[in-house]
C-alpha positions in Angstrom: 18.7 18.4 19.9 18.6 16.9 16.4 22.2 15.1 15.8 24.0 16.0 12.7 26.3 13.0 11.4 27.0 14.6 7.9 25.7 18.1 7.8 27.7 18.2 4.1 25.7 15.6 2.6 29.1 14.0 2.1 28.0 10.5 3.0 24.8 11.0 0.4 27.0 12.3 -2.2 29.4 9.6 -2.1 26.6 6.7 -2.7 25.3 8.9 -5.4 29.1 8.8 -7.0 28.6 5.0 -7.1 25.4 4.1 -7.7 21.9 5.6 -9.4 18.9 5.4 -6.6 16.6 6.3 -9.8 13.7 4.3 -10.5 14.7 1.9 -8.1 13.3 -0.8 -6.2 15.9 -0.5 -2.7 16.9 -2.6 0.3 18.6 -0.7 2.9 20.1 -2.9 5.4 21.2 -1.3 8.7 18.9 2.0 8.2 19.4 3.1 11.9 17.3 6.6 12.0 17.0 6.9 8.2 19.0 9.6 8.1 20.7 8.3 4.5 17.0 6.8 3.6 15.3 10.2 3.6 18.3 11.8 1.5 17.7 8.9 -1.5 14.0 7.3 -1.1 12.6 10.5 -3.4 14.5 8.9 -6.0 13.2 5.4 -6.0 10.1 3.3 -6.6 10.3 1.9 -3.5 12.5 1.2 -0.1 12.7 -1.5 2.1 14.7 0.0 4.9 15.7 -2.7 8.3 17.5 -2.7 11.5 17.6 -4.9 14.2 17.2 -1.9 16.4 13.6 -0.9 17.0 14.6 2.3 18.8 16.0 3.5 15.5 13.0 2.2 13.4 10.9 3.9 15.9 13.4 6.9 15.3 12.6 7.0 11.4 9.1 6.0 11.4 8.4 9.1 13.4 10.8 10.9 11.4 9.9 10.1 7.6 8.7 12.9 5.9 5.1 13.0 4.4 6.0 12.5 0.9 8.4 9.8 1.3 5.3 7.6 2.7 4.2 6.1 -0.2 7.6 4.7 -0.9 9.3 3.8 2.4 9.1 0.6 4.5 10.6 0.7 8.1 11.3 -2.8 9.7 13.1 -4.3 12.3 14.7 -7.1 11.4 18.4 -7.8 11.2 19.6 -9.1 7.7 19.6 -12.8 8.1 16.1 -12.0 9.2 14.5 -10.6 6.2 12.4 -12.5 3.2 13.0 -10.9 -0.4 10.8 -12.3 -3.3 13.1 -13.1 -5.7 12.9 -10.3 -7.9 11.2 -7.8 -5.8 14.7 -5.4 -5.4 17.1 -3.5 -7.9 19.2 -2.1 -5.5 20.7 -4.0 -2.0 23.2 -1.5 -0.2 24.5 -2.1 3.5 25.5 1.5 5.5 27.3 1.8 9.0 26.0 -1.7 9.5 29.4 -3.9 10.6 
């Protein structure tokens, strides 16, 4: 049984109220499942989407839709973990991750 967080889109809508995903290069840190990755990544030019929990990247690599897969890069890595090229992000945003 699929688990439904935010069945509103509340969550979604509220990043949306603060910030434009268009055109964007993005680094999600603490993606979990992807279950706010898949609302946005259409949007973007890119995702870089990380947890330190490989169940969850499992989770959203088997769960990323076909035409998001192109555009969206599972890893799992916790954030003092990752290497950005300078440069190489527009967009850094942090979600359920404290």
């Amino acid at each position: 049984m699929a688990k439904h967080t935010d069945p509103e889109d509340t969550q979604l809508a509220g990043l949306r109220s603060l910030v434009s995903f268009d055109r964007k290069r993005v680094l999600e840190i603490g993606c979990g499942d992807g279950r706010l990755t898949f609302g946005y990544a259409g949007d973007t030019v890119s995702v870089g989407a990380s947890d330190p929990d490989a169940d969850a990247i499992a989770k959203a690599r088997e769960a990323l839709p076909e035409a998001l897969r192109d555009r969206v890069t599972f890893a799992v890595a916790s954030a003092g973990e990752l290497e950005i090229p300078r440069s190489s992000i527009d967009l850094v945003f942090f979600s359920w991750s404290l």
